[in-house]
N, C-alpha and C positions, 0 to 999 in steps of 0.2 A: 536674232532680232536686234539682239543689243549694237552688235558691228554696224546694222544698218543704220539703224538710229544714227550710234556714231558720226558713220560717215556724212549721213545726211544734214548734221549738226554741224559738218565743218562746212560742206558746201550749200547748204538749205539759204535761203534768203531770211531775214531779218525778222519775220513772224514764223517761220516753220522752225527756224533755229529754239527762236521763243518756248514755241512750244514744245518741242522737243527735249531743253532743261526742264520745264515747267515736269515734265513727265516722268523724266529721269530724276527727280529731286531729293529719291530715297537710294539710290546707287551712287557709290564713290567710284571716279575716274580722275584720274591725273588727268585724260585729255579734255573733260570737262571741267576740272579748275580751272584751266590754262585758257579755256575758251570762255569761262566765266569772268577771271580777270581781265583778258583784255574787255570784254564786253561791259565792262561796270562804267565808261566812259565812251560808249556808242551812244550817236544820236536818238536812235530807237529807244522810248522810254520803257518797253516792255522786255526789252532784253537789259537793260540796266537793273529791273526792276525783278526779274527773277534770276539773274546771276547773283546780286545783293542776296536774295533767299537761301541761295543752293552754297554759296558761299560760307552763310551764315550757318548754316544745318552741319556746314561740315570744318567748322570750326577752323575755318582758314586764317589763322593771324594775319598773314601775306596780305589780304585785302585792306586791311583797316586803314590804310593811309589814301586809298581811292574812296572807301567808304564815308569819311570825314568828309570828303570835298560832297560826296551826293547831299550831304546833310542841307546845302544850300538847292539843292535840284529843284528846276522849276515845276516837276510831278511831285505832289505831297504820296502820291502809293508808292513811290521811288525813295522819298526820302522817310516811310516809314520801315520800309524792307530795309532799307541803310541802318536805320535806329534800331530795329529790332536784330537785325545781324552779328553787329556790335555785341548786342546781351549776349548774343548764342553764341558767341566767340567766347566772352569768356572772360577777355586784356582786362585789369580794372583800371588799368592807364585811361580808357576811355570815360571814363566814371565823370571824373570834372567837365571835359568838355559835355559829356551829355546835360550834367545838373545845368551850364551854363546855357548850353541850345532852347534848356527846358522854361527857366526862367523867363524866358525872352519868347515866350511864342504865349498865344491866347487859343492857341487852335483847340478843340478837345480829339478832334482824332488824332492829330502829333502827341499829341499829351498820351495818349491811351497807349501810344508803341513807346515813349521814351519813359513810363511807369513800369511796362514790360520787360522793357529791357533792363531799368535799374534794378528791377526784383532779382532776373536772373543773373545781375552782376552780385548784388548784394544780401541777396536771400531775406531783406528787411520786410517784413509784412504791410511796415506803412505803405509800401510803393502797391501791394493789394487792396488797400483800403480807397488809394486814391485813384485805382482803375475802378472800384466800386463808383466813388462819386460819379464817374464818369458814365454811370448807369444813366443819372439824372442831365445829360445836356440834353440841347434843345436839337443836337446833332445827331438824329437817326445813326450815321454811317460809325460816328466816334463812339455811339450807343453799342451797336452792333460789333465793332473791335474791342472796345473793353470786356463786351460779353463773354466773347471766342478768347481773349485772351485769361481770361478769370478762371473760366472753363479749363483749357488747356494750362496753364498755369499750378493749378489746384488740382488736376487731372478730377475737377468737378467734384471734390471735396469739402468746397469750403465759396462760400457766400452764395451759393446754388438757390436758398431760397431769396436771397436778397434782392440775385439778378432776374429770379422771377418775377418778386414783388416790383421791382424796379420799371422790369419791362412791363406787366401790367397797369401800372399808373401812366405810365406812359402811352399806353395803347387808349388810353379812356382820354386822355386830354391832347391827342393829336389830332390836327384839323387836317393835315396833308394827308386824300386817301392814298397814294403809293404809298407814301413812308408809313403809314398807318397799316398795311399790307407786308409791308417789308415788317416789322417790328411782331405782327402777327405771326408770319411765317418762323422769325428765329423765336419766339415765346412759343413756338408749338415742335420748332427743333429741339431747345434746350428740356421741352419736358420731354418728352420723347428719348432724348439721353438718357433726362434722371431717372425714367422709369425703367429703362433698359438693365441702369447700372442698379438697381435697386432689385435686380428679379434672379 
């Protein structure tokens, strides 16, 4: 199954290719490095955008100097995979440019992957305290990545009940029903873990 895949990743068209890393994301292949680097500078944002992932998972140094230029990419889920990559690599050469990408942006969901990433460069706790804040934006989506990364982060040891309480105050004073649906759903995911991990 895996050959096929493979093969079907070299010749597959621009979304099958996509999916195809997206799937394979937990398997190492030299021929999907190879097909990841080139791919971190295709048009297709969704193949830049999970080679950035698969890359970063597999602690490719070789990418970071492609990854630097996505930091500007006109997809912010592109340039968060970029940011995040960066951490899971590991380099702390990247360290300055991230503080300095970070200063400079108001975004809170950029904010939430370049907190991530500084943690796993720096192991500093502050950079969890400040994906905590990021519980409280007015940004469901930035909400919801700080969540998942606090969670996985912590491997859901530590600020569990904060992001609960967090996302619950938030659920009471959101007027948008999607996103008020959307925030319900990950507040009844995240218990759902803690009571899993709890039994």
């Amino acid at each position: 199954m895996r050959d096929i895949l493979l093969k079907e990743l070299m010749q597959g068209d621009d979304y099958i290719s996509s999916i195809i890393v997206d799937d394979l994301n937990d398997i190492y292949d030299e021929n999907i490095v190879s097909y990841c680097l080139d791919s971190l500078q295709n048009e297709y944002f969704f193949r830049r955008l999970v080679s950035a992932e698969y890359l970063g998972g597999h602690h490719k140094t070789e990418a970071i100097p492609t990854l630097k230029k996505l930091l500007s990419d006109s997809d912010d889920y592109v340039k968060v995979q970029a940011i995040e990559a960066m951490g899971r690599i590991g380099d702390i050469e990247v360290v300055p440019l991230l503080l300095d990408k970070l200063n400079h942006t108001e975004d809170d969901f950029l904010k939430s992957a370049y907190f991530a990433a500084l943690y796993n460069l720096q192991r500093d706790f502050v950079w969890l305290a400040k994906l905590a804040e990021i519980l409280t934006s007015q940004d469901t989506m930035a909400q919801s990545r700080a969540a998942n990364r606090l969670v996985q982060l912590t491997e859901g040891s530590v600020y569990y009940s904060e992001i609960l309480t967090a996302l619950a105050k938030q659920i009471q004073v959101e007027t948008n029903e999607i996103q008020k649906e959307e925030l319900k759903q990950l507040y009844s995911e995240l218990k759902a873990y803690g009571n899993a991990g709890t039994k």
